[in-house]
C-alpha positions in Angstrom: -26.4 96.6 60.3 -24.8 94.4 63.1 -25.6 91.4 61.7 -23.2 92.2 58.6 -20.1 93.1 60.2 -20.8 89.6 62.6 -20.8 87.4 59.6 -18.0 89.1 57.9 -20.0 90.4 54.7 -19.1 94.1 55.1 -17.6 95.3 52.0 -17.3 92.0 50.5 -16.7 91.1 47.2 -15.5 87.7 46.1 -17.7 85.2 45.5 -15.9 82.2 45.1 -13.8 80.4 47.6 -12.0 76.8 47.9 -12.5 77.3 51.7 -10.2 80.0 53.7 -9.0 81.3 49.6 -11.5 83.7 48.6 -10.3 84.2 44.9 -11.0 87.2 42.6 -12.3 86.4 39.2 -13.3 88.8 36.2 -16.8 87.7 36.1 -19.2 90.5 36.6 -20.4 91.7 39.6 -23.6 90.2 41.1 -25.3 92.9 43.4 -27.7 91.9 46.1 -30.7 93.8 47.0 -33.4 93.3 50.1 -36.4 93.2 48.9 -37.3 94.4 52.1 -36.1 98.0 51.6 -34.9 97.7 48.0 -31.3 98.6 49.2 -28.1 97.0 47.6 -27.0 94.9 51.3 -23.3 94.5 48.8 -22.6 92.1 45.6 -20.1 89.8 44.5 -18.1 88.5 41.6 -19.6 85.9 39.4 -17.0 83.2 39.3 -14.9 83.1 35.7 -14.3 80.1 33.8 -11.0 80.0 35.2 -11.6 80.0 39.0 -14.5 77.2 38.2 -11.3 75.1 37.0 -9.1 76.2 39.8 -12.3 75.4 42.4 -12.5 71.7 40.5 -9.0 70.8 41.0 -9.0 71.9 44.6 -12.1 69.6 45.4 -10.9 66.9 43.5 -7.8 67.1 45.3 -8.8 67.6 48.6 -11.5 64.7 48.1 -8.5 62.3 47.5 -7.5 62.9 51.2 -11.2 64.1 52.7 -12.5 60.6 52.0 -10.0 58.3 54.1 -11.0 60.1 56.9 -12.7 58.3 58.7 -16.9 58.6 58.9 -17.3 59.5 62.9 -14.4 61.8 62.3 -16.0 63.8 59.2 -18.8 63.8 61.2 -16.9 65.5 64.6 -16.7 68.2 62.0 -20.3 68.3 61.2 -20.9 68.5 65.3 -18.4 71.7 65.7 -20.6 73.2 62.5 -23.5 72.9 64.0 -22.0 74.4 67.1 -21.2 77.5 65.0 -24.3 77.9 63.5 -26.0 77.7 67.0 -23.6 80.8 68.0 -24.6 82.8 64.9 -27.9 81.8 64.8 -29.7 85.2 65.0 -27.4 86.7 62.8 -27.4 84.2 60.0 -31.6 84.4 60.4 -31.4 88.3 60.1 -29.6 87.7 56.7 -32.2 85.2 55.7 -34.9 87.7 56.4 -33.2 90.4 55.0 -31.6 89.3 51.7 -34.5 86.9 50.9 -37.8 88.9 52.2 -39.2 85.9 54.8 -40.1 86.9 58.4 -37.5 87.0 61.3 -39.2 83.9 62.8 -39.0 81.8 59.7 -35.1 83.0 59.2 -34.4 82.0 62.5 -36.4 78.2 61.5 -34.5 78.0 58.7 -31.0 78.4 60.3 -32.7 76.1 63.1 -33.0 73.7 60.2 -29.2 73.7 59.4 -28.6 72.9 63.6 -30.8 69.5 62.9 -29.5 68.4 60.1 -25.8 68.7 61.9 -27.4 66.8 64.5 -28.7 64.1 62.3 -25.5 63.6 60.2 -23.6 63.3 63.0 -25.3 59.9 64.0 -25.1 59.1 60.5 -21.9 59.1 60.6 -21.6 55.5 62.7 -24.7 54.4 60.8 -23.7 54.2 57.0 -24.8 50.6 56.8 -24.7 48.3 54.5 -26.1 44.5 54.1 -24.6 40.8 54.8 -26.1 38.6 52.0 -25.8 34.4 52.0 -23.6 33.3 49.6 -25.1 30.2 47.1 -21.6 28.8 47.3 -19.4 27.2 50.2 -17.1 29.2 52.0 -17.9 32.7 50.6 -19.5 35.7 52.3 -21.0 38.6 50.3 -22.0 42.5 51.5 -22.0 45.6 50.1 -20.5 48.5 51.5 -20.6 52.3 50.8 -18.0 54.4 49.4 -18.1 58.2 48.7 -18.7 59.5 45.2 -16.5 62.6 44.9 -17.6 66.3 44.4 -21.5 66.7 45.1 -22.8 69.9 42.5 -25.2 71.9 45.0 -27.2 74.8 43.2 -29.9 76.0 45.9 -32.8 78.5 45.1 -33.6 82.0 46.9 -36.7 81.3 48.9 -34.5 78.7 51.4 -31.2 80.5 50.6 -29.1 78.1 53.4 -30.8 75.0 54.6 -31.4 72.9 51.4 -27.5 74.0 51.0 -27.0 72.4 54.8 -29.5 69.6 53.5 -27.0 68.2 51.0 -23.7 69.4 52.3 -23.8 67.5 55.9 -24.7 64.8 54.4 -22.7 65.0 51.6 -19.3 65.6 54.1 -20.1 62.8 56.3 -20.5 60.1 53.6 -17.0 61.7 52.6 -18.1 64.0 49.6 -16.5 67.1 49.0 -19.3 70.0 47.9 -19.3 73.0 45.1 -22.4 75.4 46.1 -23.5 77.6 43.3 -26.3 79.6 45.4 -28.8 81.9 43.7 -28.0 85.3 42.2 -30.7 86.2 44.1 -29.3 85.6 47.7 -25.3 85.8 47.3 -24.1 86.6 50.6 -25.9 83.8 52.5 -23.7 81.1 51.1 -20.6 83.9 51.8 -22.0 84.0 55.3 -22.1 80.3 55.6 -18.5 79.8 54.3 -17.3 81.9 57.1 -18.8 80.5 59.5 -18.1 77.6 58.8 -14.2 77.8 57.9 -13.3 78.5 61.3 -14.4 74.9 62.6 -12.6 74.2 59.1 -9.3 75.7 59.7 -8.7 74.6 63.3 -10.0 70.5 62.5 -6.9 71.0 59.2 -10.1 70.2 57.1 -8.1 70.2 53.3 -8.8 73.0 51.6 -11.5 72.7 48.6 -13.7 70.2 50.8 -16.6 73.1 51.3 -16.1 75.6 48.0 -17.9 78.4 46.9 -18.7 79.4 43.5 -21.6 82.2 42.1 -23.3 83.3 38.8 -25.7 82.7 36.7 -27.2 80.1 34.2 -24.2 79.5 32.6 -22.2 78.3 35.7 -25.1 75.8 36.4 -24.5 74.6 32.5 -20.8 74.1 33.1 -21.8 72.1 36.5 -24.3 70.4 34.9 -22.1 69.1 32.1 -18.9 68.9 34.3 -18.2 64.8 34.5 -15.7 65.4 37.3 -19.0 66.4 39.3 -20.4 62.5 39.3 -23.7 64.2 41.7 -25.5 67.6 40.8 -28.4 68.5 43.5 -30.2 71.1 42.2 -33.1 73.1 44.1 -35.4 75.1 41.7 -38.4 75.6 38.8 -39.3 72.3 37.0 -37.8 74.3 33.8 -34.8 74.5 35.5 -34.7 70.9 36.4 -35.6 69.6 33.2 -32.4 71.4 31.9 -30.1 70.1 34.9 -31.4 66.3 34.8 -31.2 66.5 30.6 -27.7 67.9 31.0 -27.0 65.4 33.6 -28.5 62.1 32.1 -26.5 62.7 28.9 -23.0 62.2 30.3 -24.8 59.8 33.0 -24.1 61.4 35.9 -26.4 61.5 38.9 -29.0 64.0 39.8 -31.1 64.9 42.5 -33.7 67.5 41.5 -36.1 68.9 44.2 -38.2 71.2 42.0 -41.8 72.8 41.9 -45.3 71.7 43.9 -48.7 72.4 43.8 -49.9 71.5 46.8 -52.8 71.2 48.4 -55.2 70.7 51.4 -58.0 68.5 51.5 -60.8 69.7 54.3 -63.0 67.1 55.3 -66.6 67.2 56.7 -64.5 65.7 59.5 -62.3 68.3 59.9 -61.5 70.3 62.8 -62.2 73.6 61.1 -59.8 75.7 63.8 -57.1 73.5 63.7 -57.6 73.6 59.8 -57.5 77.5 59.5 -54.0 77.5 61.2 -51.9 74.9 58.7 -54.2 76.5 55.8 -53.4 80.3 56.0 -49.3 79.7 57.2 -49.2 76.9 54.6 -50.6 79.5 51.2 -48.7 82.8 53.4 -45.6 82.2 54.8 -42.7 83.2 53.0 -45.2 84.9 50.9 -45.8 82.2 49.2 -42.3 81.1 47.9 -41.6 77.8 49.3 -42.0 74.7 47.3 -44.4 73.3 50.0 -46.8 76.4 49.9 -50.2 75.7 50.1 -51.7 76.7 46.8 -54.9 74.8 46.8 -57.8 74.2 49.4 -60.1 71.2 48.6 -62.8 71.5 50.9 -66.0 69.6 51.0 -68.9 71.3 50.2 -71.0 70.8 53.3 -68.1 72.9 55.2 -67.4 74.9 52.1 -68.9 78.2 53.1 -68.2 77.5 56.6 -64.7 77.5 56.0 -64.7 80.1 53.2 -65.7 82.7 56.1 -63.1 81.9 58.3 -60.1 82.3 55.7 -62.0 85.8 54.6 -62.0 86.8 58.0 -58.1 85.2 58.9 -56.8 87.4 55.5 -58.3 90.0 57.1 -56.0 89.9 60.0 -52.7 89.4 58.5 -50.1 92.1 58.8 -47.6 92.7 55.6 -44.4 94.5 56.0 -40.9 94.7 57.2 -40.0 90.5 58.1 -37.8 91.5 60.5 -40.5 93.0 62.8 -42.0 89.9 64.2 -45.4 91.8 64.6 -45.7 91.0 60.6 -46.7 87.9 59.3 -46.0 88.5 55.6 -43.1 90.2 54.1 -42.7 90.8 50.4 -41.6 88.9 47.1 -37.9 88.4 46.5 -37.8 91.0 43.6 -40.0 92.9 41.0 -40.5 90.5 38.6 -41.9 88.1 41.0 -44.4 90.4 41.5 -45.2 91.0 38.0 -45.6 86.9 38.2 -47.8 87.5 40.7 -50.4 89.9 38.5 -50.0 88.4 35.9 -51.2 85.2 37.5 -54.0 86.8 38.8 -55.3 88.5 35.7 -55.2 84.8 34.2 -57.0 83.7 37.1 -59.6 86.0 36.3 -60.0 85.3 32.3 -60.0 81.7 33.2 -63.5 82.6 34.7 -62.1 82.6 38.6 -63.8 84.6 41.4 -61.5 86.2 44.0 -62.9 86.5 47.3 -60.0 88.1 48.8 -58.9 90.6 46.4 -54.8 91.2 45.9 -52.9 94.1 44.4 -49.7 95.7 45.2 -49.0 97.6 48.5 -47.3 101.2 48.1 -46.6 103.8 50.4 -44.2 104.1 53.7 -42.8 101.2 54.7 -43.2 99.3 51.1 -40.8 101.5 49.3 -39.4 98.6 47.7 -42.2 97.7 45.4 -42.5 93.7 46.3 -44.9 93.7 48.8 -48.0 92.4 47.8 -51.7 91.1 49.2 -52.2 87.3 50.0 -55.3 87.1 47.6 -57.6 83.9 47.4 -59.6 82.8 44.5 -62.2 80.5 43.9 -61.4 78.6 40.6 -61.3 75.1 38.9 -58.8 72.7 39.2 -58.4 72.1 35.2 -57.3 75.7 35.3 -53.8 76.4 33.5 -52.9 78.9 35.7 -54.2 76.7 38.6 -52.3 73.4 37.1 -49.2 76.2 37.0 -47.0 76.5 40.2 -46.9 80.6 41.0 -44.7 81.4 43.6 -46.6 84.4 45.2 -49.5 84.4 48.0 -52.1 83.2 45.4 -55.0 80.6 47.4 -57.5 78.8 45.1 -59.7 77.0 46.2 -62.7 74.3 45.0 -65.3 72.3 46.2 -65.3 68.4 46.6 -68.3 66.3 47.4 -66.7 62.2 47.9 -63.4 61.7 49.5 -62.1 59.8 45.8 -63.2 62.8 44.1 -61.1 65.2 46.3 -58.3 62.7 46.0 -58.2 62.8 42.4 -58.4 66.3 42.6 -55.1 66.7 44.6 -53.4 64.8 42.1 -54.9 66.5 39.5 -51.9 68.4 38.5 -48.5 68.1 37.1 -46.5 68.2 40.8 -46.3 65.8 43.8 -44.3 67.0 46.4 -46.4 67.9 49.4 -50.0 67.2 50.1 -52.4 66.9 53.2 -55.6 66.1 54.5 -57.6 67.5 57.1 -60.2 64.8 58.9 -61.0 63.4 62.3 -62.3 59.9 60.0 -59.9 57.4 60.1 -60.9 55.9 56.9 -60.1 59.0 54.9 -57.0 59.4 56.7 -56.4 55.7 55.9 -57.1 56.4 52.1 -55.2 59.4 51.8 -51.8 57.1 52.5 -52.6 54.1 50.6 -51.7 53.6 47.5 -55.0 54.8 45.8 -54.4 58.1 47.6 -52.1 60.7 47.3 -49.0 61.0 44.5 -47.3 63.1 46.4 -43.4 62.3 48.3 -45.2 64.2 51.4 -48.4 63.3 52.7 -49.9 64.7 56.1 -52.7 64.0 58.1 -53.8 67.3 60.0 -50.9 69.4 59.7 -50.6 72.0 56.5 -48.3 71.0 53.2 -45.5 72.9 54.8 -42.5 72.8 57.5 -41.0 69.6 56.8 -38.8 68.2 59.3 -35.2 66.7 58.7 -36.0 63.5 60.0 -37.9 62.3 57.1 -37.4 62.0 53.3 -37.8 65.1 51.0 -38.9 65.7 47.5 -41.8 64.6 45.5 -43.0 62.9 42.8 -43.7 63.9 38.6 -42.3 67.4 37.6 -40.6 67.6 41.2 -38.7 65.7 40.2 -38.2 62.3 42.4 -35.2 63.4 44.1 -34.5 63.0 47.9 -32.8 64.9 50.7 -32.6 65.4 54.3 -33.5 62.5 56.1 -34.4 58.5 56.4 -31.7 57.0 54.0 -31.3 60.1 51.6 -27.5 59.6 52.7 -27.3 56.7 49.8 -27.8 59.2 47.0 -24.5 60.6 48.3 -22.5 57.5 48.0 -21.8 54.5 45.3 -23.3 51.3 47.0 -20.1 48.0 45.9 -20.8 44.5 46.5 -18.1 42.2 47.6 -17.7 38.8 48.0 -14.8 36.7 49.8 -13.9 33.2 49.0 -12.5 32.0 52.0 -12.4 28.5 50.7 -9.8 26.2 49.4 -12.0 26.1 45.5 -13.3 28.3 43.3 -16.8 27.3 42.8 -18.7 29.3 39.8 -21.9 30.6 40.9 -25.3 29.1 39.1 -23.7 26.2 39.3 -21.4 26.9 36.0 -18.0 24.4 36.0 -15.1 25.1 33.5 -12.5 22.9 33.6 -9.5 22.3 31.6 
């Protein structure tokens, strides 16, 4: 394939790099296969206790230079990546689609993602504020100032295999972090194609080596980064189980965490809703990506006066979906990210079933030409309770359930009805639900819309969530400070030294 040979990952083995020095290790070889054919695309080598202490000492050291650089200079750096990622846009979204199973439109979004948030860290970088504060005492002046922490930890998940990386990473370099990426087993060569593209822009700014490195493996390697105290930020992407284990590991040597981890999400549909506009953020929001982002739509509380309205158009919208190969853009749905998602999948759905639920649009695993790889699977939709386990459960496969509501407080307390609160949304033309829905009595969740769908985030704003997913916050608004260690000065500029509080000590 083209796209391979463009981004360097033909034949390509090592997996971890300090920047332009791909090292070989003796871990064991990681293959990667497309779920979209079930063909091994190529592997690499897990990285080997040794070349995780090599990769440490090269980020330490080059973040002893990288961070007197100056901001708007790190952040000409960020421009030029963002330039390269523009040139190997289609490419780098082909990889996306084809190591990680989403369609050819989202790759190309997700790689579109990367672009903005080089866009948006470069302003940042002449905009890391801090405050002026009124000293109590005569002739002194207080502020705080920013400083950069060190190495920033990134271990991503699968289903967004390069922009949560490009999330943390820009941000991280322009605040004058240097970054280790651990990215899933699942999707090696994305953050091999991202090191090469990026090096270039590296190589010819004299970028010291170690600022962007590159590590792979398992669980284990998350443990030692975890535990690592010369890594004073991990930001990990992934299951609330796996979280729990990063922010324990964490918190015990107190270190600093950002955990983006699982959602439940949900869609409130009003009597008040425009049921057309509705059907479009509802049916992209529980399909696309087949159901593996963290925002996926995975509940539908809709107001039972519209209920069977509604109910009718999703049956017939299902109906109309295409599943197949993602990078044929006639397809809307491509397949799961490996077998035993799938076997998530079923199993969910015969626990769906015990648990007394109804499915109206019936799922099952596709089979025959075109799905030789076994992960392609039927967006299903059930009715079912909210107080079901496998409904309170976050199942990352095309699995709808939907419920009926009768008063806006009771669909409210529905949507927080469950153990996540990242992203959550509300579809009504009233202004006093809309109203409700943001206050402070309405939705838990970090993300609340009013008449878009739970997913597609832009970089602009904050994300992450609230309860198991874990409070971090990346991307945009002032997500930059979890990057840096906020230091408060203050100068005497007078001829005494007056004790604040009004203390005196004499002698």
């Amino acid at each position: 394939m083209d796209f391979l040979h463009a981004l360097g990952l033909k034949d390509f083995n090592p997996g971890t790099s300090t920047g332009s020095n791909w090292m070989q290790s003796t871990g064991e070889s990681i293959p990667s296969y497309s779920p979209v054919d079930g063909k091994q695309i190529g592997s690499v080598q897990a990285t080997d206790k040794a070349a995780y202490e090599t990769i440490i000492q090269q980020a330490s050291a080059a973040f002893m230079e990288w961070r007197q650089w100056p901001a708007p200079r790190r952040g000409e750096i960020v421009r030029q990546v963002g330039e390269a990622l523009r040139a190997q846009k289609e490419n780098l979204g082909k990889l996306v689609s084809y190591e990680m199973g989403k369609s050819l439109q989202e790759g190309y979004g997700e790689v579109q993602e990367m672009i903005d948030i080089c866009d948006f860290a470069v302003g940042l970088s002449r905009q890391l504020y801090g405050l002026t504060m009124h000293s109590e005492r005569p002739g002194h002046r207080m502020y705080e100032q920013w400083h950069p922490l060190g190495i920033v930890g990134v271990i991503s998940a699968f289903n967004f295999p390069v922009a949560v990386w490009s999330w943390n990473a820009m941000l991280a370099w322009v605040c004058g972090d240097v970054c280790i990426w651990k990215a899933s087993e699942k999707t090696p060569l994305c953050s091999i194609a991202c090191q090469n593209i990026i090096q270039d822009v590296f190589t010819k700014n004299q970028v010291p080596e170690g600022v962007s490195c590159i590590v792979n493996g398992g669980r284990e390697l998350g443990e030692w980064m975890s535990k690592d105290t010369r890594i004073p930020l991990i930001s990990a992407t992934g299951s609330t189980r796996m979280g729990k284990a990063v922010g324990a590991a964490v918190g015990a040597r107190l270190g600093k965490s950002i955990l983006e981890l699982g959602g439940n999400n949900s869609i409130i549909i009003s009597k008040d809703a425009d049921l057309d506009m509705t059907l479009i953020g509802a049916v992209f929001g529980a399909v696309g990506t087949a159901g593996q982002r963290c925002t996926t739509t995975r509940r539908l509380i809709i107001h039972e006066s519209v209920y069977e309205a509604f109910k009718n158009k999703l049956i017939k919208a299902y109906q109309q979906l295409k599943i197949g190969n993602p990078l044929d853009q006639q397809n809307h749905v491509g397949p799961l990210i490996d077998k035993a998602a799938v076997e998530q999948y079923l199993n969910s759905i015969e626990a769906c079933k015990k648990e007394g639920g109804q499915f109206i649009v019936e799922g099952g695993v596709l089979e025959g030409a075109g799905y030789e790889s076994g992960c392609y699977v039927k967006p299903c939709i059930a009715e079912a309770e909210n107080h079901y386990s496998i409904v309170q459960h976050e199942t990352f496969a095309p699995i709808l359930y939907i419920m009926k509501y009768s008063t806006i407080d009771e669909a409210i307390a529905l949507q927080n009805g469950v153990p996540q609160g990242l992203s959550s949304s509300i579809m009504t033309l009233n202004l006093r639900e809309a109203e409700q829905f943001l206050s402070a009595a309405g939705s838990d969740c970090g993300i609340a819309n009013v008449n878009i769908g739970t997913s597609g985030a832009e970089i602009g704003g904050a994300f992450g969530g609230e309860k198991e997913t874990g409070g971090g916050r990346e991307s945009g608004s002032d997500a930059w400070k979890a990057y840096m260690r906020r230091q408060t000065n203050t100068i005497n500029y007078s001829t005494k030294l007056p004790l604040a509080q009004g203390i005196t000590f004499d002698f």
